[in-house]
N, C-alpha and C positions, 0 to 999 in steps of 0.2 A: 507277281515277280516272274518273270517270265525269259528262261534260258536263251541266251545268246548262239548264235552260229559258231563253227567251229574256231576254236581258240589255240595256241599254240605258248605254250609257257616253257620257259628255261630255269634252273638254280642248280644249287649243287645241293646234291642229295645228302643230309644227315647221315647217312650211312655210306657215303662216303663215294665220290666221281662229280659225274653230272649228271642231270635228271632232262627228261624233254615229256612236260604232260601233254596228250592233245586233247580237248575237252570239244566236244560236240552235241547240242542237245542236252546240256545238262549233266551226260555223263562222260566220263574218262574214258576215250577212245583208242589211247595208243601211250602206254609207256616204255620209253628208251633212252639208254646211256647214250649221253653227248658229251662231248668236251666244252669247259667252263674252266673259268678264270678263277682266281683267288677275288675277285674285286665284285664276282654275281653274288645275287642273293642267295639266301638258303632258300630249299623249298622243301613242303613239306604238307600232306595231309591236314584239313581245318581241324583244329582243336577243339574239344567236347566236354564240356562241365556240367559232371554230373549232382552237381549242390552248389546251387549259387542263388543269394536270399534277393539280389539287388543287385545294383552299380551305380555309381551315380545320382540321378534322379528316377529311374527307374526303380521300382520297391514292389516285391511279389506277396507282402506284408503292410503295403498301405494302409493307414486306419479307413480310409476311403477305395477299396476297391476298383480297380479300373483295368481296362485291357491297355488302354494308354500308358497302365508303368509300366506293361510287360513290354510295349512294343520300344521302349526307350529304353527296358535291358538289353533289347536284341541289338541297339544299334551302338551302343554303347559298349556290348560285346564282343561286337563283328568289328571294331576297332581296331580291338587288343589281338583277335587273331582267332576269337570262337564264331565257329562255325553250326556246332546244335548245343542246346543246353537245358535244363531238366530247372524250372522255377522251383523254388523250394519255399514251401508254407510253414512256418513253425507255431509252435503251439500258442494258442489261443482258445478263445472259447466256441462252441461247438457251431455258432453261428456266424463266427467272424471269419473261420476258417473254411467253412464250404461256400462263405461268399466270397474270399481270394480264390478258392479253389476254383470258381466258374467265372472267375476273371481271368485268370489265366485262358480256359477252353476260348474264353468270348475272342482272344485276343487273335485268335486266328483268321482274324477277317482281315487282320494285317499280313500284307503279303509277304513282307521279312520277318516278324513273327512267326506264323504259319510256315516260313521253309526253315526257322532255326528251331520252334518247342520244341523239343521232342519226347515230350513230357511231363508229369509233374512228381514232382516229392515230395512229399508229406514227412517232414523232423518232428515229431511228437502229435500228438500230447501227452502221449501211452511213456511217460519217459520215468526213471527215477527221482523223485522226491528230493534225493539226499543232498548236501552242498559239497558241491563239486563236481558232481558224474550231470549236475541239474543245468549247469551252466547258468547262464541267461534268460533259461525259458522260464515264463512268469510261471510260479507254484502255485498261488489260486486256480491255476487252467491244468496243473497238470491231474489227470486221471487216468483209471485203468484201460485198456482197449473194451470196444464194445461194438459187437456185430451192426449193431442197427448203425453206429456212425459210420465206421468203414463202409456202409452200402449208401451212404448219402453222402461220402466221399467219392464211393465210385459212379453214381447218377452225376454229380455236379462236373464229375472229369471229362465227361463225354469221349470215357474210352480213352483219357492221356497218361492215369496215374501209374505210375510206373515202378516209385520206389516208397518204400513208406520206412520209417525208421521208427524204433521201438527196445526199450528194453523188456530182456527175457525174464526181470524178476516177478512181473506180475502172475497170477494164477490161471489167466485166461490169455496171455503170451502166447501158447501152442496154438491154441483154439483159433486166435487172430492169424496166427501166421497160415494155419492151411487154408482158411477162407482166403487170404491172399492170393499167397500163389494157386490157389483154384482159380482164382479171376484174373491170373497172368501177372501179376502186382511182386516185382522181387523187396524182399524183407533184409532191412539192415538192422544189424545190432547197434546201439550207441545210446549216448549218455545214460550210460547203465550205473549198477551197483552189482550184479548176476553174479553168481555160483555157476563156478566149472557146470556143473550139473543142469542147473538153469541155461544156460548156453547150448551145452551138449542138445539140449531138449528142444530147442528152436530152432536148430541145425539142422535136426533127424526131421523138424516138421516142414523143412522148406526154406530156410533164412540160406542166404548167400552172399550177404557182404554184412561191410564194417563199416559204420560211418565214422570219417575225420580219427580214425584210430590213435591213438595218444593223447587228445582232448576230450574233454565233457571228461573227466573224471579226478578221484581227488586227490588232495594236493600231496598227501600221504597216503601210499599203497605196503602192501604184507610184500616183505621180498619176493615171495612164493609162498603157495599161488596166487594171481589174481585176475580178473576179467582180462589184461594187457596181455599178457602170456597165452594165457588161451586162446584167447581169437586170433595170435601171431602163428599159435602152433597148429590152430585146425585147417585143414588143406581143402576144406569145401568154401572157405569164404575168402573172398577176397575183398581186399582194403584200400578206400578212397582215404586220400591223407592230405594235411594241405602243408601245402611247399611255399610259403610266404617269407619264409624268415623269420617268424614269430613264434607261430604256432608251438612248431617242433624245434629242439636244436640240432643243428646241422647232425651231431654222432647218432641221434633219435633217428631221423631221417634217413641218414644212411643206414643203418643197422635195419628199420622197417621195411626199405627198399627193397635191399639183399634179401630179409626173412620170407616176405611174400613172395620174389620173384618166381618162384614154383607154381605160386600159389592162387596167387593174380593178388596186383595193385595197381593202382591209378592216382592221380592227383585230381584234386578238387579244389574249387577258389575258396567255397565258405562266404564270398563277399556277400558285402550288405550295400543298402543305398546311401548314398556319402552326402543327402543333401546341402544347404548352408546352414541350415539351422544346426547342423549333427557338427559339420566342422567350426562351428562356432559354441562347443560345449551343450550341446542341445541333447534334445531325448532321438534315441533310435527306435524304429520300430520293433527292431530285434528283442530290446531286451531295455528298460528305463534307465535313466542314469549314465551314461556312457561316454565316454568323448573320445578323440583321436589325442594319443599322447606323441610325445616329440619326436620318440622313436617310429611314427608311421601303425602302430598298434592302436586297436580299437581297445578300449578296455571298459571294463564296469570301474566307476570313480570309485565306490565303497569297499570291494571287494580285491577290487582288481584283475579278476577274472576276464580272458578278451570273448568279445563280444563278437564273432565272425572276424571278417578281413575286412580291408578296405584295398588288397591289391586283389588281380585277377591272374588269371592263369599264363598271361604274359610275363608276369613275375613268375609265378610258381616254376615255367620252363626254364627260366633262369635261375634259378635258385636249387633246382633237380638236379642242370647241368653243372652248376658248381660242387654239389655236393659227392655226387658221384664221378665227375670228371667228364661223364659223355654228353654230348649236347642229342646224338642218337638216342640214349636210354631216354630223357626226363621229356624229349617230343614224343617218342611211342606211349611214353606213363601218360601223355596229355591227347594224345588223337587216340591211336588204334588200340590201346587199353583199354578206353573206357566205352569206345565204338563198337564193340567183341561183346561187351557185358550189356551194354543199351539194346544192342537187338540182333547179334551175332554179325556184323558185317564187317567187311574187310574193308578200307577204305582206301586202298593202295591195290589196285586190279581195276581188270579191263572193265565195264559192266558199273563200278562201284559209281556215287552220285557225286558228282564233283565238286567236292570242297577243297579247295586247295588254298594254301597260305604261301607268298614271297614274304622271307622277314632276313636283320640284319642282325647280327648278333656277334661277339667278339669276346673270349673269358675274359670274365671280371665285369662285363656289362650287367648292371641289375634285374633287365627285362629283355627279351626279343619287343622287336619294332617290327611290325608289319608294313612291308610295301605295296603290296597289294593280298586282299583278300577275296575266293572267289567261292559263294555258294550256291550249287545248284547250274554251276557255269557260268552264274554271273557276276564279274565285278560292282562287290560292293564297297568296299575301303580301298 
């Protein structure tokens, strides 16, 4: 994939005038306020999902491995308006999981692949037992952290793994988490059952975020305290949340928004791959049992528990922007939030790599529509 010569882009800027990008070589050469119409597109830094299991036919959990489902999340992504994005491998068993794992790596011979992974995350195995904080991850696979796997996660990464998630109830939780972050790997709390204490304790060893905060847990919580409260209240971790319209209810959503902003939050898809078989009542790779129910939700049949998303982050900024009113807030929650935590960059500066999105959008709209999307300075949607 191979950057275009100098480009020249218009929209109105989320944050409010008009925007004029010039992209040159891949990177952003020159941003300045120009005068634009009510009738241009919005524009805006490409959007980056930091948990996303699938889309489509693309699956980063296929029972058959392949670099081929990754390179059909990429394109299937780069649709909706994502520009980088973190595969996410969920729990299985010890050899099914470093074989998606080095599907993902393999998949970088794809040239849209290779300019969007920008990582991998690893959702379990290390997760709570219990029903509810357990979700959809099969319980025959789940088990404690263990040094020797986490090092054949991080050989099979070839240097991609980026987020691992885990609960802190285990014994050897601490132990896992500084191996981690010794190896550059940031540590998410989720589908937990953990004690203040057991948190506290994962914190002090390295942990810095939350996964999907408000989901993976059960269905009945102690007023006070519990896991929720606490990872709202501690100021070292910040929380990816997903903004589908399912997940969360709208006052959930807004109230998390508000509590982290100090703190850092981001949105995340959570999606899975939506093959025919899956919208036809089929089994998902996620999680057995599942189907898409009327209202647009993934759900487990037996339980009813949802199963990932099936929308992506094109919803979520619409649904961010409805809930909080600003269509500026719930794009920053989707680009430069989660671009600051993925590897400290700005994505709005001279120097930064050009991903940039043209999309249309109007309140009350369910999704942003991309009109064009550009990574690396080139048009690819």
């Amino acid at each position: 994939m191979s950057p275009l010569s100098e480009t020249v882009l218009r929209g109105r800027d989320v944050h409010g005038g008009g925007l004029e990008v010039v992209i040159d070589n891949g990177r952003i050469k020159a941003l300045s306020a120009v005068p634009v119409d009510d009738e241009t597109p919005w524009i805006a830094p490409g959007l980056v999902d930091l948990q996303v299991n699938g889309l489509e036919r693309g699956d980063a959990n296929a029972a058959s491995p392949s670099p081929d489902h990754i390179a059909e999340m990429a394109r299937a992504l780069a649709a909706r308006g994502v520009t980088r994005f973190l595969p996410t491998v969920i729990t299985a068993s010890i050899s099914d999981m470093r074989d998606r794992i080095a599907a993902i790596a393999s998949a970088r011979t794809d040239p849209l692949a290779a300019a969007m992974v920008a990582g991998i995350h690893v959702e379990g195995p290390n997760l709570s037992p219990e029903e509810g904080p357990r979700g959809v991850h099969a319980l025959e696979h789940i088990r404690p952290p263990a040094i020797a796997e986490l090092t054949g996660w991080l050989d099979a990464a070839e240097g991609l793994l980026s987020v691992v998630t885990l609960s802190p109830h285990y014994e050897d939780a601490v132990e896992a988490t500084r191996f981690l972050v010794a190896h550059g790997v940031r540590v998410s709390i989720g589908h937990t059952h953990a004690d203040e204490a057991q948190i506290a304790a994962v914190v002090d060893a390295g942990a810095t975020l939350s996964t999907h905060l408000g989901n993976g847990a059960h269905a009945m919580l102690p007023r006070h305290p519990n896991y929720l409260w606490t990872q709202l209240a501690e100021r070292r971790l910040s929380a990816g949340i997903i903004a589908d319209g399912h997940h969360l209810p709208d006052t959930t959503l807004a109230t998390m928004i508000e509590a982290k902003r100090d703190h850092g939050v981001f949105i995340v898809s959570d999606a899975v791959a939506t093959p025919p078989a899956l919208i036809d009542r089929g089994v998902s790779t996620i999680g057995g049992g599942v189907a898409i129910t009327e209202d647009g939700a993934l759900r487990h049949v037996s339980t009813g528990f949802l199963a990932g998303s099936v929308q992506a982050l094109d919803v979520g900024v619409a649904t961010a922007a409805r809930v909080t009113g600003s269509l500026a807030l719930a794009v920053d929650l989707a680009s430069s939030a989660p671009a600051k935590l993925l590897d400290g960059s700005e994505p709005w500066r001279i120097g930064a790599r050009a991903d940039v999105i043209r999309f249309t959008w109007s309140p009350g709209d369910d999704r942003i529509r991309p009109v064009d999307v550009y990574i690396r300075g080139q048009r690819i949607a």
